[in-house]
VEXTI-152957 format. One record per atom (N, C-alpha, C): residue number from 1; atom name; residue in one letter; x, y, z. Coordinates in steps of 0.2 Angstrom, whole numbers. Example, Ala and Ser with C-alpha at 12.3 -4.5 7.8 and 13.67 -1.06 7.14 Angstrom:
2
  num  atome  residu     xx     yy     zz
    1      N       A     66    -28     39
    1     CA       A     62    -22     39
    1      C       A     66    -16     39
    2      N       S     64    -11     35
    2     CA       S     68     -5     36
    2      C       S     64      0     39
END
This chain:
66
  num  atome  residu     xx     yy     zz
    1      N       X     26     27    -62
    1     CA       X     21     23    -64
    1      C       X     15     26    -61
    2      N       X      6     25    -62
    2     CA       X      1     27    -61
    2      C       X     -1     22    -57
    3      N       X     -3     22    -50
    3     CA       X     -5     17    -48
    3      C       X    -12     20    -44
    4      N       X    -18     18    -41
    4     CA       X    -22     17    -38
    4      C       X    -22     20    -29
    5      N       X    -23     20    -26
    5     CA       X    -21     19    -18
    5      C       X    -29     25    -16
    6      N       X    -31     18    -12
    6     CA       X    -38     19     -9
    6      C       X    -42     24    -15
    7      N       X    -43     23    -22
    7     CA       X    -46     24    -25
    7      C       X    -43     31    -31
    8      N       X    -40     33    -27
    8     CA       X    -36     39    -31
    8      C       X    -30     39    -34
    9      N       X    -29     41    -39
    9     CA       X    -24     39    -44
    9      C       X    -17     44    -41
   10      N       X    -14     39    -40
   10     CA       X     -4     42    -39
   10      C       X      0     40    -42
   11      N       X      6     45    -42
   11     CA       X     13     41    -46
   11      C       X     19     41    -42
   12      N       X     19     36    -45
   12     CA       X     27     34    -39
   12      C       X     33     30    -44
   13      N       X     39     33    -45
   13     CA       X     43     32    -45
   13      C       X     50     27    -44
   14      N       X     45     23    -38
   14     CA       X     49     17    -34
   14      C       X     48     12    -38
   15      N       X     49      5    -32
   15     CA       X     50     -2    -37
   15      C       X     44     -8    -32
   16      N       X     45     -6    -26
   16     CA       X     42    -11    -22
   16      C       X     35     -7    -17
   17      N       X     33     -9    -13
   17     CA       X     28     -8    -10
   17      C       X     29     -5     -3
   18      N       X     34     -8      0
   18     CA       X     39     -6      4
   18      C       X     42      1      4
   19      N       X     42      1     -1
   19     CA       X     44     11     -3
   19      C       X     39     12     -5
   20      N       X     35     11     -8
   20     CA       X     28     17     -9
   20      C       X     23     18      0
   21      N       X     24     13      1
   21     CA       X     22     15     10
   21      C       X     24     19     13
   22      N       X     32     19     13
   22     CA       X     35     23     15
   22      C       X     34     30     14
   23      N       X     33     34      7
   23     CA       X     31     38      4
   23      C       X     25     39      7
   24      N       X     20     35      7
   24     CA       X     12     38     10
   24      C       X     12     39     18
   25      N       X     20     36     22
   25     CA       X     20     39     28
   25      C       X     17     32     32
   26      N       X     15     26     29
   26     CA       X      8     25     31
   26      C       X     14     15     34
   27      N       X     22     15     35
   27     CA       X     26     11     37
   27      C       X     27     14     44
   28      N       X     25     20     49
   28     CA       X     26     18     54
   28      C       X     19     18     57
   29      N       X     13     17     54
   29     CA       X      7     18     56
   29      C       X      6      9     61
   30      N       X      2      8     66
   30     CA       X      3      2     69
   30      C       X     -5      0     68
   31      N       X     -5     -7     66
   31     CA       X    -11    -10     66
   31      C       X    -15     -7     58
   32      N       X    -11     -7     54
   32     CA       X    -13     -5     47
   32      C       X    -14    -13     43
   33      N       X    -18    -13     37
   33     CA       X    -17    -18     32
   33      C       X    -16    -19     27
   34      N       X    -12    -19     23
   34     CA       X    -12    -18     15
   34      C       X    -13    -22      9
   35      N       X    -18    -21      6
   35     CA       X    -21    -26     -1
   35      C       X    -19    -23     -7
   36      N       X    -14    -28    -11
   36     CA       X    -14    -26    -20
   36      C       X    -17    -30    -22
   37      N       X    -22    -26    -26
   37     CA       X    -25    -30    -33
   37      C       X    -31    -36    -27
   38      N       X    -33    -34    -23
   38     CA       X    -39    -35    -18
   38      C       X    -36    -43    -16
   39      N       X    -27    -43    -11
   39     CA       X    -26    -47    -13
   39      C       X    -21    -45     -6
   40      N       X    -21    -46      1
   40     CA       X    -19    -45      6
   40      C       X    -12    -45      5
   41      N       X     -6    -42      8
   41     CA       X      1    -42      6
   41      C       X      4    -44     14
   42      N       X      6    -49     17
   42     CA       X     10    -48     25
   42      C       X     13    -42     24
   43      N       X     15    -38     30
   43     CA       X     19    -35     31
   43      C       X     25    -36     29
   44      N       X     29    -43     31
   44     CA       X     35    -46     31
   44      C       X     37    -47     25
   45      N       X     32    -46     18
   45     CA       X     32    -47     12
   45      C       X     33    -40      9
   46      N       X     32    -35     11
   46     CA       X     31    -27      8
   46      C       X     38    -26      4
   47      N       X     44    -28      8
   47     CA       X     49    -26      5
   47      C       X     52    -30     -1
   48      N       X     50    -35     -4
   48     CA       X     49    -40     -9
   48      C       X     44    -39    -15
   49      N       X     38    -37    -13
   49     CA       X     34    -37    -17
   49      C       X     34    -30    -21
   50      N       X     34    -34    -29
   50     CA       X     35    -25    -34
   50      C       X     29    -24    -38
   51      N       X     30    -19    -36
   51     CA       X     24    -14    -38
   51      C       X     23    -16    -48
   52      N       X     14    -14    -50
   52     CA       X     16    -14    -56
   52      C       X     12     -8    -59
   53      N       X     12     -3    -66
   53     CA       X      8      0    -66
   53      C       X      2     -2    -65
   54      N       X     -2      0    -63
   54     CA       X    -11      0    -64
   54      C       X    -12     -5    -57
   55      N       X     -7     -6    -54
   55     CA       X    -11     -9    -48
   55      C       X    -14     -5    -43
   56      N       X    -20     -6    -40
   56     CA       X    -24     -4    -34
   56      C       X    -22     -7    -29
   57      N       X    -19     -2    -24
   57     CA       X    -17     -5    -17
   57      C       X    -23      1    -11
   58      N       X    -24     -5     -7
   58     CA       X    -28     -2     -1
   58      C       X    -27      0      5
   59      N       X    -27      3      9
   59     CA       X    -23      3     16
   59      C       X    -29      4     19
   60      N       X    -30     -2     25
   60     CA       X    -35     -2     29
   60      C       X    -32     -1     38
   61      N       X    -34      5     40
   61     CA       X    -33      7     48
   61      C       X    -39      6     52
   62      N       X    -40      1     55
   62     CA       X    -46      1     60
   62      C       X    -47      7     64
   63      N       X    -54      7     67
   63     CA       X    -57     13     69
   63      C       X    -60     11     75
   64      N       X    -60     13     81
   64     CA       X    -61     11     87
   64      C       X    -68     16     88
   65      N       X    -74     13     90
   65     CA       X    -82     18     91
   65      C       X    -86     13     90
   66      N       X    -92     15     89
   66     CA       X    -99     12     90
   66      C       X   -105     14     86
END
């Protein structure tokens, strides 16, 4: 399916959220956030929550500066 992720179109072949994270690498990162559909997800929720075509997921990593 074609989804969104931070503005750029990708395909992913999974079911869940929890596997597509996995795939962007972005499950061991710490202190990360993830919104579908502009729509914050818990971590604790990722492995539950199924992906659908055309959703936009966001992944937001804080940035330490001034």
């Amino acid at each position: 399916m074609e989804l969104l992720l931070n503005s750029q179109k990708v395909l992913f072949g999974g079911e869940n959220l929890f596997e597509f994270l996995a795939l962007q690498g972005a499950c061991e990162r710490k202190g990360i956030a993830v919104a579908v559909n502009e729509e914050v997800i818990a971590k604790e929720d990722w492995l539950q929550f199924a992906l659908q075509p055309g959703d936009q997921i966001l992944i937001i990593q804080p940035t330490q500066g001034g």
